[in-house]
N, C-alpha and C positions, 0 to 999 in steps of 0.2 A: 504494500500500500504506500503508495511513493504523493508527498504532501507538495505539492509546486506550484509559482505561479503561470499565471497562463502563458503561450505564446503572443499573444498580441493584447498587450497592456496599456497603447495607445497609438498614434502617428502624428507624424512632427508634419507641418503646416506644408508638404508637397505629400505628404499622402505614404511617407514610407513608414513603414508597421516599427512599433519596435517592442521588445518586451522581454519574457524570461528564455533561457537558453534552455536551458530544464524542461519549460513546458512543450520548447520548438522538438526536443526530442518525442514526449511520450506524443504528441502530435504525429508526427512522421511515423511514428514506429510500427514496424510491421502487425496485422493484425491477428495474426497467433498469438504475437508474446502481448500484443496489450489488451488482447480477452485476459488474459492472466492476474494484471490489474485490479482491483477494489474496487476504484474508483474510475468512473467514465473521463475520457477529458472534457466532458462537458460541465461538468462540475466545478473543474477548476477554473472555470469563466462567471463564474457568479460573483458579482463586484460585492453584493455585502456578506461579509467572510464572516458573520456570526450565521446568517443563513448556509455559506458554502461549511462551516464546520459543522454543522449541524447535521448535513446530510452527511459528510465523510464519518461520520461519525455513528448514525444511523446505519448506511450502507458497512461498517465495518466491521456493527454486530451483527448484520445478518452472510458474513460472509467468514471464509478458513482463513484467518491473518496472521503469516506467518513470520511476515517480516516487514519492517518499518524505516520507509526511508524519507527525509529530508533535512535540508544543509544545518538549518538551526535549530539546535535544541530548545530555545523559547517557545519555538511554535508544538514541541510534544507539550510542554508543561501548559500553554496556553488553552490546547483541546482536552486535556485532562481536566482542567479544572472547570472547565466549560462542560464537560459531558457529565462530571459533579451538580454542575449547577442546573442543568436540564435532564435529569436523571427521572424523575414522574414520568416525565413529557415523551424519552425514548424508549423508555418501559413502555409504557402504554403503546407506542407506533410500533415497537418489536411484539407485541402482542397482540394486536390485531391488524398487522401486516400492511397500515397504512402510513403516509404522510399526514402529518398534522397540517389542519387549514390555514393555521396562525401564520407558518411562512411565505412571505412575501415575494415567491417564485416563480420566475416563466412558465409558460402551460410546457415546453415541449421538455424542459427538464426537468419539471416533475411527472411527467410519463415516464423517463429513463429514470427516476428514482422509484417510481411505484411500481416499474415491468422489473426492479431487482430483488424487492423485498416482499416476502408473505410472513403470516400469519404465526409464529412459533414462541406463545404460549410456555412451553418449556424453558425455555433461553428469558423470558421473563422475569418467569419464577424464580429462576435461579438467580438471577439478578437481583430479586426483592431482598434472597437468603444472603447474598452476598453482604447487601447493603446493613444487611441487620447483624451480620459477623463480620463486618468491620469497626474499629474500636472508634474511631471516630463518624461512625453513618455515612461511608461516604462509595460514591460509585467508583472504579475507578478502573482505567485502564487493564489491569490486570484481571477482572473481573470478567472481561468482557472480550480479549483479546490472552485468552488462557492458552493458546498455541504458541503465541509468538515466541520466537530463536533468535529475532537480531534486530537488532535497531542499529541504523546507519545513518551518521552526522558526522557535523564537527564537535570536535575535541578538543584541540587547541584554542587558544588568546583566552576573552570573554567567556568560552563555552561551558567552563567548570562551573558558572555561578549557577548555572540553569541543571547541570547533570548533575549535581548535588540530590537534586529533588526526583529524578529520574527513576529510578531504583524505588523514592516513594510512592511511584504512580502506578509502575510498571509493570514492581516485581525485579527478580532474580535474572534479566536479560542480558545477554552478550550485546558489547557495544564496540560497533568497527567505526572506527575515524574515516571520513568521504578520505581524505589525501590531503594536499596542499592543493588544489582545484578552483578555478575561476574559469570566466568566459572565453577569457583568453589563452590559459593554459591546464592540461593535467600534469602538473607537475612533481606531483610524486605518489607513490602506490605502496597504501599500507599492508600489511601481510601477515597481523596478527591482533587477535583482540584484544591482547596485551601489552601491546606497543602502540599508540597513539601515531608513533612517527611513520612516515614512509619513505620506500628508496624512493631517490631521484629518478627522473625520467630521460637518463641522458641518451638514450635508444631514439626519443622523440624531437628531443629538443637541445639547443646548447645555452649552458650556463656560465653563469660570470658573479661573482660576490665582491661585497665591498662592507669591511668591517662596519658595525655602527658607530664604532666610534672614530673612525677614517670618514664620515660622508661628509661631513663640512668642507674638507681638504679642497683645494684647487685641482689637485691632481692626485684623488685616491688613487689606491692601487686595489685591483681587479684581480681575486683570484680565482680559478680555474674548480671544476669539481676535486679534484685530484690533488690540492692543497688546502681543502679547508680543516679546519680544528675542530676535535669535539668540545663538545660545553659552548665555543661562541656563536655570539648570533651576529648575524650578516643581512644587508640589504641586499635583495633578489634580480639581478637581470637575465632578462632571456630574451633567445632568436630563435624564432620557430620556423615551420614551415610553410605556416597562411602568410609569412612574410613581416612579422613584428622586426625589429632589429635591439638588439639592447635595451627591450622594453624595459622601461624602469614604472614595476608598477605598485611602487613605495608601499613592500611589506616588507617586515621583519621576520625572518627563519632561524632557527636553532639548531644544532646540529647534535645529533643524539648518537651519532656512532655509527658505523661502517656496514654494511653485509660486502664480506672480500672487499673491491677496491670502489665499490662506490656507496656515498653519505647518504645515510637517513637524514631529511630532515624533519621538522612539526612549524606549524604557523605559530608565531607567538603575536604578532599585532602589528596595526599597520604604523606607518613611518609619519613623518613629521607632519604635521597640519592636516592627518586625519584623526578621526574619533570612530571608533564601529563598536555597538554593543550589539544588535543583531542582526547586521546584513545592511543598514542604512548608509554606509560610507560617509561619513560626513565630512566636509572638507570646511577650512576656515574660511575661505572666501564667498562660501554659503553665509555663513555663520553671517560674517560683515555684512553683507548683502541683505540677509535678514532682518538685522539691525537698524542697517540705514534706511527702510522701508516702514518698519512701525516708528521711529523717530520722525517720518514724513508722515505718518496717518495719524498719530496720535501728539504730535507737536511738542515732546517729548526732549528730550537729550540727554544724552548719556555723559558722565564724568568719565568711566571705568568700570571695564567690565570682564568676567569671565565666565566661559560654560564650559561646565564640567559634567563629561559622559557616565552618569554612574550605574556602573552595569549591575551590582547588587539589588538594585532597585528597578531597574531598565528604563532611566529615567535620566534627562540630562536638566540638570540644577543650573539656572541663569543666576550669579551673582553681580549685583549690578549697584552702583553709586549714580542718581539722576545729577543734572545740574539742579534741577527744580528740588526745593528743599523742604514743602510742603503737602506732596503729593497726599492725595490719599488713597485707602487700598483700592478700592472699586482703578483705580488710573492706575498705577501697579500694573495690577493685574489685568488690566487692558494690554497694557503693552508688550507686558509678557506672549498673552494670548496672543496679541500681530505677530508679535516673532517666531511664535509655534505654527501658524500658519503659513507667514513667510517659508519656513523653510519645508514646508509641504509645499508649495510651490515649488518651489526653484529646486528643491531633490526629489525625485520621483519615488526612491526608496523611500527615505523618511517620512512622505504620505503613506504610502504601499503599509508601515510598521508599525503607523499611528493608526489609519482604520484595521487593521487586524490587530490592535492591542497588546503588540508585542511591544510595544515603547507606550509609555504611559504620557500623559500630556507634561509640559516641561514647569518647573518648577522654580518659585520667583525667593531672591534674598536679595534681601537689602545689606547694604554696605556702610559702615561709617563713613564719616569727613575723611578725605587725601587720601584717598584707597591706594593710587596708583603710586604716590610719594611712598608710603609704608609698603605696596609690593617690590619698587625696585631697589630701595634700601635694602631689605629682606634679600634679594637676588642677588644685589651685589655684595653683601657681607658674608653671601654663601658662595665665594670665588667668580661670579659674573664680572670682568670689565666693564665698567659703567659707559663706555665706547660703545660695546657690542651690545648691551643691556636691550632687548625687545619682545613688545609684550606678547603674552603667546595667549591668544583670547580662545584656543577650546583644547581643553586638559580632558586626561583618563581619569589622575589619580589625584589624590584629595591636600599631598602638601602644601599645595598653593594656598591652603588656608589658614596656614601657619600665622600670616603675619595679618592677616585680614580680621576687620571688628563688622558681625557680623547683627547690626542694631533691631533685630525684630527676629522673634523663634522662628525657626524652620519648618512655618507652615503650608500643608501645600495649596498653590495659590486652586482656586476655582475653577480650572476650566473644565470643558470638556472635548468631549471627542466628538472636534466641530465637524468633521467631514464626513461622520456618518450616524447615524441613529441609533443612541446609547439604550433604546426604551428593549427591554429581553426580548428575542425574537419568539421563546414559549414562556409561557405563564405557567410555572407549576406551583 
């Protein structure tokens, strides 16, 4: 049962498609192996993803699921708690073998929902006993998916915070790392459930590494597969086939040790002026851009500011000093809100993460007087050149808060999830 976005997620203003690489597969894919599938592709084109999870979800109980695949693990934790939360609702449709009317769905995709599911009563039941011998009443994945052998994701960077709870959903499941894998390249192949890393794919493609702490250099130095060190980690280039050249496509990799003569590596996080908690790429000249657009809608202006991606939470924390020194919350949190909209806008993923609730809406702090005086002080007493000193407006991790006064509790501000319709899709 493999979880993807669709192939065509929209088109740019001359009409060319563009959308998930994932989906363009099970799309194409031959129609033996994709009877084999869970899930129709037509499912995965249902834009409101509390309706599209509801049927995978649906469709998952009434089918042999043996194995589990998609890239991030938020999105298993996200339909676990979701099929928790609509657990009456699925019982009831598993037991009398229909769709519930509550959902807001196309006529022709609820015919391939309701030509896949009958009547079984039994699978209910069992469901009810489950629910009532587990310690906290809760439905859950393992319940309902008592077959499953494998769940296939990422493992690496951010993905630990989310596999924590995995095992709580799931059960007792063997978990393979996808690889180190993007659009652009498969660049390495794991080969055990035990080892998160994978060999390089030097068969496919050719590689080039450049220490992390060499990439500022005017002229790092570039080394080869066949010279890297265990334990460091490296920025990633590669030359493939489709014709990339020394793509720099600013990750960071780690190198876990050898099979014979060539390196295992694992993703550890992307490089300088991105932020990724699950799948959103976030770049800092979003960020700005975001910025400078609610400071024009809401007339607003910023002294000093920083966002902080906190994947514990899947939540990115805006800490911000206005010039305006009277604000009140209601204007806050306006502005906030532009800015979370903003960057649905201008990133397609981070819409994409926000209406599937895999990113939570962003969250507002205020900042005392001379924020930016007391951060570069801060930076440069911590070996920064006050020369070089600049500010770095979207952080992972939380030191930045070291020297920052933080004048209001960390509540989180009100918004919601303005792009799509928070109201439960069943009522149980």
């Amino acid at each position: 049962m493999p979880i993807v976005s669709p192939a065509e997620e929209g088109r740019t203003p001359d009409g060319t498609i563009f959308g998930s690489t994932s989906g363009q597969v099970i799309l194409n894919m031959n129609k033996v192996i994709q009877d084999k599938y869970t899930i129709p592709y037509a499912i995965l084109t249902i834009s409101n993803y509390e309706v599209r999870n509801y049927c995978i979800l649906l469709l998952g109980i009434h089918n042999y699921v043996t194995m589990l695949s998609t890239a991030n693990p938020s999105t298993l934790i996200l339909i676990a708690k979701q099929g928790n939360e609509w657990k009456r609702q699925l019982i009831n449709d598993t037991r009398t073998g229909t769709l519930t009317t509550d959902l807001d769905i196309p006529d022709d995709i609820r015919k391939i929902v309701e030509s896949r599911i009958t009547a079984k009563p039994a699978v209910a039941e069992r469901l009810e006993q489950a629910i009532e011998s587990d310690p906290e009443k809760k439905l859950r994945p393992k319940h309902y998916w008592n077959k499953l052998k494998l769940i296939t994701c990422w493992t690496g960077g951010n993905s630990n915070v989310f596999l924590r709870d995995v095992k709580l959903w799931f059960g007792d499941v063997k978990t393979r790392d996808l690889g180190y894998l993007a659009s652009e390249v498969r660049g390495s192949i794991p080969l055990s459930c035990q080892d998160n890393s994978g060999i390089l794919t030097v068969g496919e493609n050719f590689f080039e590494f450049v220490k992390v702490s060499d990439i500022d250099q005017l002229e790092p130095t570039f080394y080869m597969a066949d010279e890297l060190e265990v334990g460091e980690r490296y920025y990633i280039f590669f030359t493939t086939k489709s014709g990339l050249y020394r793509y720099n496509i600013n990750d960071i990799v780690k190198v876990t040790g050898y099979m014979w003569s060539t390196p295992k590596i694992i993703f550890e996080q992307k490089g300088k002026g991105v932020t990724n908690i699950t799948g959103e790429k976030l770049y800092e000249q979003q960020l700005l851009s975001a910025v400078e657009l609610a400071e024009q809608k809401t007339g607003l202006k910023t002294e000093f500011y920083v966002c902080r991606a906190n994947a514990e939470v899947a939540q990115y924390e805006f800490y911000v000093e206005f010039e305006q020194k009277d604000l009140t919350a209601d204007e806050a949190s306006n502005f906030v809100k532009c800015v979370d909209q903003g960057l649905s806008t201008i990133n397609i993923e981070y819409d994409t993460k926000r209406k599937s609730l895999r990113l939570m809406p962003m969250r507002l702090f205020s900042l005392g007087d001379a924020s930016l005086e007391k951060y570069k002080r801060w930076r440069v007493a911590n070996g920064i050149r006050e020369a070089q000193f600049k500010i770095t407006p979207l952080v992972s991790d939380a030191s930045f808060l070291e020297p920052l006064e933080i004048i209001q509790l960390p509540t989180a501000t009100p918004l919601s999830n303005h792009q799509t319709n928070t109201k439960p899709v069943v009522h149980c």
